[in-house]
Each structure stands twice: as C-alpha cells, then as structure tokens.
N, C-alpha and C positions, 0 to 999 in steps of 0.2 A: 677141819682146822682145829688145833691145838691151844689151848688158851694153858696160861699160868693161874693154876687157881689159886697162889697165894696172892696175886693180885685181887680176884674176886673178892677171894676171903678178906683181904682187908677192906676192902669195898662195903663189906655185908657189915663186919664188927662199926665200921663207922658210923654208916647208916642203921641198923637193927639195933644193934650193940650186941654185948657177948653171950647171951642168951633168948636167941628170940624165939616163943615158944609156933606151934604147929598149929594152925587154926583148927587143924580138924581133931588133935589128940593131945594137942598139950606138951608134946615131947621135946626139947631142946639140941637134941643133934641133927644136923644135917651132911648131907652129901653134896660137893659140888663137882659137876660133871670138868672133865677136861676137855671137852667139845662145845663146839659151838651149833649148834641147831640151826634150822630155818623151821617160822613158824609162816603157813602162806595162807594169805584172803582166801576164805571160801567161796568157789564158784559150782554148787551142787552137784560134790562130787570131781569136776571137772578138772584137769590141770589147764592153766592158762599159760603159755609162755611171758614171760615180759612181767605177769602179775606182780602184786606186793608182797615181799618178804620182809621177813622181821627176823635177824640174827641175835640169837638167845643162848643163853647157858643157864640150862637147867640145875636147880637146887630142890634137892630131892630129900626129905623127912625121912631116918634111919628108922625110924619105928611105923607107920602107918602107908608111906610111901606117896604119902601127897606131895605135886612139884609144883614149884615155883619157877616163874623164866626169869633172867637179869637179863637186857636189853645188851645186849655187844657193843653198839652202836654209842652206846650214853656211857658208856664204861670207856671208850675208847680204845676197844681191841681191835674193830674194825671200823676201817671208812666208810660214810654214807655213799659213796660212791662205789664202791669196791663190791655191793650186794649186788650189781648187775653186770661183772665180770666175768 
C-alpha cells in the first residue's frame, strides 16, 4: 500500500521538528518510504497465521542507513481493523 509521504513528513516536522538529527551519525536528512510495511511478533523463526502485525513506514537516514518505523495506524493511514483483511 501506498502512503502520501507529504502527509508523513508533516507528521515528522511537527513531532521531531525540522532537523532531527540520526542517533547513530548525527546526520539530518532522511528518507521516507512510500510503503507501508508490516512489522510481525516473533515466533522463532515461525510464521503464525492470525499473529500481531504492526503497519509501519519506514524512515530511513540518507547517510548511515539507520530506520526508524512511524506506526500507520496512529498516523491514521490505516484502520486498526483493516491489518487482518
């Protein structure tokens, strides 16, 4: 699924503000992905049907390539209902 990332991005600017730096290198630019991910409970290894997923949009540091997930769900791109569609 397809997200609007100037939605995201204003999301980010409001919450971080306009420079938030990269825990791991200091760097100021990011990426944000136009996808929406599923992050799922780990079961060692296992795939579970039915299990817990988490709809994320990853934001990604142009310099080091450390990501960050934004939750989908709390941004309201997607329904809490809608992950087990």
């Amino acid at each position: 699924m397809k997200v609007d990332t100037n939605l995201v991005i204003g999301h980010l600017v409001k919450t971080w503000g306009e420079h938030k730096q990269c825990p791991m290198c200091g760097h100021t630019e990011w990426t944000v992905s136009e996808m929406i991910v599923e992050l799922r409970e780990y079961h060692q290894g296992n795939l579970v049907a039915g299990g817990s997923v988490f709809p994320s949009i990853p934001i990604t540091c142009t310099n080091c390539a450390t990501s960050q997930f934004v939750n989908a769900i709390l941004l309201g791109l997607v329904d809490a209902g809608e992950e087990n569609d």
